[in-house]
C-alpha positions in Angstrom: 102.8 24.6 5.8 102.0 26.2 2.5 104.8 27.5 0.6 104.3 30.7 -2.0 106.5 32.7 -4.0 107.7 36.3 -3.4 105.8 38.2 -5.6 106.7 37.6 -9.1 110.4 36.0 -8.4 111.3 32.4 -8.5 112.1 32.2 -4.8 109.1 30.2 -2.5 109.1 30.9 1.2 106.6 29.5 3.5 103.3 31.5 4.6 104.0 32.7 7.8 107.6 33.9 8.7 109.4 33.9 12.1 110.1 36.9 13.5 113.6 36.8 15.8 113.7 40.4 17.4 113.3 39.4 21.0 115.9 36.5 21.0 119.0 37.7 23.0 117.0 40.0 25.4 113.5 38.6 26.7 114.4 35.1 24.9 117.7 34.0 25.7 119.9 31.4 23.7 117.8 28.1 25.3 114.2 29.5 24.8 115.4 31.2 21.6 116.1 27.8 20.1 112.7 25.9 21.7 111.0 28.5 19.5 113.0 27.9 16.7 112.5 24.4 16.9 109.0 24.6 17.0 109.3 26.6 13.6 111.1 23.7 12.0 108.7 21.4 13.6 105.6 23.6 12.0 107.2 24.1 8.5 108.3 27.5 9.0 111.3 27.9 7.0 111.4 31.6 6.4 113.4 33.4 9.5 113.5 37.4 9.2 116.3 39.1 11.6 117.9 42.0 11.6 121.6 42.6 12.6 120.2 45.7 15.8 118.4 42.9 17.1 117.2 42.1 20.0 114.8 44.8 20.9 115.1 47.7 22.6 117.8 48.7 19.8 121.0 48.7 22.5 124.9 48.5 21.0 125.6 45.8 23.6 123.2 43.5 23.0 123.3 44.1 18.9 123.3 41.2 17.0 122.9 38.5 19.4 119.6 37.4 17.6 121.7 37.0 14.7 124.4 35.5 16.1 121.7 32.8 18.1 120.2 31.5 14.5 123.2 31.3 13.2 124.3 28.7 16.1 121.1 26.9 15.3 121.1 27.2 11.8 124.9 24.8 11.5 123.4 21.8 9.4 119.9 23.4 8.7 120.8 26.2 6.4 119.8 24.7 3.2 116.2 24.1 4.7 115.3 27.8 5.4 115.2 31.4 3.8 117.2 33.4 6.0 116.2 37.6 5.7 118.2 40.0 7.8 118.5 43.8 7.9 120.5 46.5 8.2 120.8 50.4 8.3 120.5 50.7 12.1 123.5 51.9 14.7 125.8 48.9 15.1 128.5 51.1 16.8 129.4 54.8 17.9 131.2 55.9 14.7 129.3 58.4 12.1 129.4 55.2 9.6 128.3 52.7 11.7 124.9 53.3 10.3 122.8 54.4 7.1 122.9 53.2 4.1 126.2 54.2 2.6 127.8 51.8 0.5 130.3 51.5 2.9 128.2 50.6 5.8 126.3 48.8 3.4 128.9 46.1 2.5 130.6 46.5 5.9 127.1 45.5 7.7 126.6 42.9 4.9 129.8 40.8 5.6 129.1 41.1 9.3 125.9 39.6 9.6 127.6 37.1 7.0 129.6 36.0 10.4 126.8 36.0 13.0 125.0 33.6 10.7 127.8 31.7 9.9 126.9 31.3 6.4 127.8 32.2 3.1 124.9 34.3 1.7 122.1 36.0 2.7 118.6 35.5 1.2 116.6 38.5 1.6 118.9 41.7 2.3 116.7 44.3 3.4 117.5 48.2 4.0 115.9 48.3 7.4 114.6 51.8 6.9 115.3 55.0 4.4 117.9 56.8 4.4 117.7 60.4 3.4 121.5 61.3 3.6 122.3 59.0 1.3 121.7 58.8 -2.6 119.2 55.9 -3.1 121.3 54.6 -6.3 124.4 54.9 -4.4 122.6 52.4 -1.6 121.0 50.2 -4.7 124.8 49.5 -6.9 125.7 48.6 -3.5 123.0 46.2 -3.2 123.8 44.7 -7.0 127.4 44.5 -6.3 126.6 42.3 -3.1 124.2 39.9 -5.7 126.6 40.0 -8.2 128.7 38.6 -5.3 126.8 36.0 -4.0 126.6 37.0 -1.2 122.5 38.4 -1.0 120.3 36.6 -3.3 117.6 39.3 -3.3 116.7 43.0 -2.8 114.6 44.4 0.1 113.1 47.3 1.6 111.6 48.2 5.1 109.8 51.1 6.2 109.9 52.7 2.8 106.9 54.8 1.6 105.0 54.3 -1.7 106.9 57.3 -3.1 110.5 56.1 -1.8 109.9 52.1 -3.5 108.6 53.8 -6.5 111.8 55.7 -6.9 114.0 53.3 -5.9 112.0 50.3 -8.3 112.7 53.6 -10.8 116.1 53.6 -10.3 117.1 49.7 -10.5 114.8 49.4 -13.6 116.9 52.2 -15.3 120.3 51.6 -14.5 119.6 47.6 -14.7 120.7 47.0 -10.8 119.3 44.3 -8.6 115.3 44.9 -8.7 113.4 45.2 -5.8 112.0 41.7 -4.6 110.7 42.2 -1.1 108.4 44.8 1.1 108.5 44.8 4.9 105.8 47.5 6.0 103.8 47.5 9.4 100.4 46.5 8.5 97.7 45.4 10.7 94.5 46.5 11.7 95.0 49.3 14.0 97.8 50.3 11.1 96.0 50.0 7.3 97.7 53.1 5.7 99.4 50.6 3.8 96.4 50.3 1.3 96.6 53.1 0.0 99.1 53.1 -2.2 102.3 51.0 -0.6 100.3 47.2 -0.9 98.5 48.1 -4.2 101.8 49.7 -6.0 104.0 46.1 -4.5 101.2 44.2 -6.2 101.9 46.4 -9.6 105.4 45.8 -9.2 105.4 42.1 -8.6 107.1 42.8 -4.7 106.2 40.2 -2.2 104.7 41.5 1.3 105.8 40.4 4.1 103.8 42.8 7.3 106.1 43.6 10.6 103.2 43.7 13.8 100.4 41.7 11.9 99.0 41.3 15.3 99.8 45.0 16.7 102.4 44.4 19.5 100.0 42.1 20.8 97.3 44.6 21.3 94.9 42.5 18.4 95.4 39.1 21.1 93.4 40.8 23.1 95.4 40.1 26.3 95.3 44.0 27.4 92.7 46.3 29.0 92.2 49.8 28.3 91.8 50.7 32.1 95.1 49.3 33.0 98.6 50.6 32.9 100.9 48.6 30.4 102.5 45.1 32.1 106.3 46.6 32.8 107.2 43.1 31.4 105.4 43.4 28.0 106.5 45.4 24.3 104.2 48.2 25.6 106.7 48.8 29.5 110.1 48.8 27.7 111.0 52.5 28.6 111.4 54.7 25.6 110.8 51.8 23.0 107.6 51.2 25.1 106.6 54.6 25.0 107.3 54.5 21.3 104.5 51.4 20.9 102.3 53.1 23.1 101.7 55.9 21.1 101.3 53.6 18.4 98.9 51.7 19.8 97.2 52.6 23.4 94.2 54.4 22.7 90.7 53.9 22.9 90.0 54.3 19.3 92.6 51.3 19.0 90.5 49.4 22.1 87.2 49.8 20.0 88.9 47.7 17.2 90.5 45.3 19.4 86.9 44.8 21.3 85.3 43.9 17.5 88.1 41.7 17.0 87.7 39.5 20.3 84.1 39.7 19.4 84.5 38.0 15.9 87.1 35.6 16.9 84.4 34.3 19.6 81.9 33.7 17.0 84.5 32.3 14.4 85.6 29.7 17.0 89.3 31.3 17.0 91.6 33.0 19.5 91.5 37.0 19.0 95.1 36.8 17.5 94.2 33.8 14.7 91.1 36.2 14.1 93.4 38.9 13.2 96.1 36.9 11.1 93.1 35.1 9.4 92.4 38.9 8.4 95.8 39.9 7.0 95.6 36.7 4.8 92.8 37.8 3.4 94.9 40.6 1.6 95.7 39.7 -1.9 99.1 41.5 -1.6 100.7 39.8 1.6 103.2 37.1 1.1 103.9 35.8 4.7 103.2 38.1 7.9 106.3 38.1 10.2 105.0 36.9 13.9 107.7 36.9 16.5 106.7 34.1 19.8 108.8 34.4 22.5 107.2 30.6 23.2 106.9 27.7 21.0 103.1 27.5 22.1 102.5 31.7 20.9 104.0 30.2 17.9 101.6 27.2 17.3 98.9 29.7 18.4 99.6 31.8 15.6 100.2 28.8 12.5 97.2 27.4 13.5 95.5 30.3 11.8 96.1 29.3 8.3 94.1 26.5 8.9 90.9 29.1 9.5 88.6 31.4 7.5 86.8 34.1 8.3 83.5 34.5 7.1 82.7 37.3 4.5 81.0 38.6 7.0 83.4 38.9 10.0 85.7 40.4 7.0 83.5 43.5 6.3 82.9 43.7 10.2 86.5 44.3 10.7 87.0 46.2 8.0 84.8 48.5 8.9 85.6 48.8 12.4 89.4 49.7 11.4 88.5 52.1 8.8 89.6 54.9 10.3 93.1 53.6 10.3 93.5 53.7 6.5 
């Protein structure tokens, strides 16, 4: 497993990154950990979480992804770059949420628990927060590295405008800069490009792209003439209403078709074809792919082992243009 740094910082994390958000709900503890083991076994060593996790986003299930790595991770922590999130509800009260420095710090030394360690690599705000002044949010941040306990600065969700403000901000009041981008990037979702991936780049920001393979639409496992499976993303109730509209159409269909196509004559599954894709982008770090089995997970590593042709590249760019 390759290992590259984040952007311009010191810190190296390995290309593809482990996504955790179904362990606690459609994973529990025991296959959790089989696909965590399979991680170690593969040379993943970069596990993003967030503390809402498991999805669907529910207050009694919160944190129990969290708290499952953090069993795992007893002995281990040394060997891995641990990520986690906040800014989601984690209760009922007004400031159980946001990114106030209250809930900031509060949040912070919670997840601290769940993990069971003593600092947090990557500490991203999970999404913007318009209530509350971004430098209130970003001392917070540099009073948690000044602490020890994050080691660097991240952002989810965020558009151009909102990381050039808050890079803005840090630079000028000399806080904790911005190290890390999560943004949903794939190709039925490329608005990224136009100003988010190429401003990261600018900014020395590594990438690392939530849905690389589009909720599973880019595997090519569904059919546009069939009703969602209730058991996939797509049939969770409101959440799977929320990916539908993200991603069940027939312009989407039309993209995933040239993608099945390609990976057939590239000798790959459709879902390598559309990671070997993303790594094609200068600006991506390591794409975050969740498995809720060891053998999605070896699935999806095996695709840094593959290369599209120039050809396939332009195909697919050109088939998903109309999602820039």
């Amino acid at each position: 497993m390759e290992s590259v740094k984040l952007g311009r910082h010191g810190l190296r994390v390995s290309r593809i990154c482990l996504g955790t958000m179904v362990f606690g709900a459609q994973c529990d503890e025991a296959a959790s950990v089989a696909v965590l083991d399979a991680a170690e076994e593969l040379g993943i060593s970069f596990l993003d979480l967030a503390d809402v996790y498991p999805v669907p986003p529910d207050p009694k299930t919160a944190g129990a992804s969290e708290t499952i790595v953090g069993r795992w991770l007893k002995g281990r922590r040394n060997q891995f770059v641990v990520a986690t999130k906040f800014n989601g509800p984690m209760g009922p009260g007004a400031n159980d949420r946001g990114a106030s420095r209250r809930h900031l710090i509060e949040a912070c030394e919670s997840s601290l628990r769940r993990l069971q360690t003593d600092r947090i690599d990557i500490y991203y705000a999970h999404q913007f927060d318009p209530t509350t002044p971004l430098d209130e949010t970003l001392e917070a941040f540099d009073r948690l590295r000044a602490d020890g306990k994050i080691h660097y600065v991240g952002i989810s969700n965020y558009s151009a405008w909102q990381l050039g403000l808050a890079h803005a901000i840090a630079a000028e009041r000399r806080l904790a800069p911005i190290a890390a981008l999560q943004p949903r990037y794939n190709l039925l979702f490329r608005q990224a490009e136009r100003d988010l991936l190429p401003l990261a780049a600018a900014l020395g920001i590594g990438v690392m792209p939530y849905n690389p393979l589009g909720a599973g639409m880019l595997t090519g496992k569904y059919r546009r003439a069939s009703e969602p499976p209730p058991e996939s993303r797509f049939g969770w109730g409101d959440y799977g209403r929320m990916y539908q509209g993200r991603y069940w159409s027939d312009e989407m269909f039309k993209v995933v078709d040239s993608v099945v196509e390609v990976a057939k004559q590239e000798s790959m599954t459709p879902g390598q074809a559309a990671l070997a894709w993303i790594l094609t982008r200068g600006a991506i770090t390591a794409p975050i792919v969740g498995a809720s089995r060891p053998e999605q997970l070896r699935e999806s590593v095996q695709a840094l082992d593959k290369r599209l042709s120039p050809e396939s590249v332009e195909r697919l760019d050109e088939a998903s243009r109309s999602f820039l």
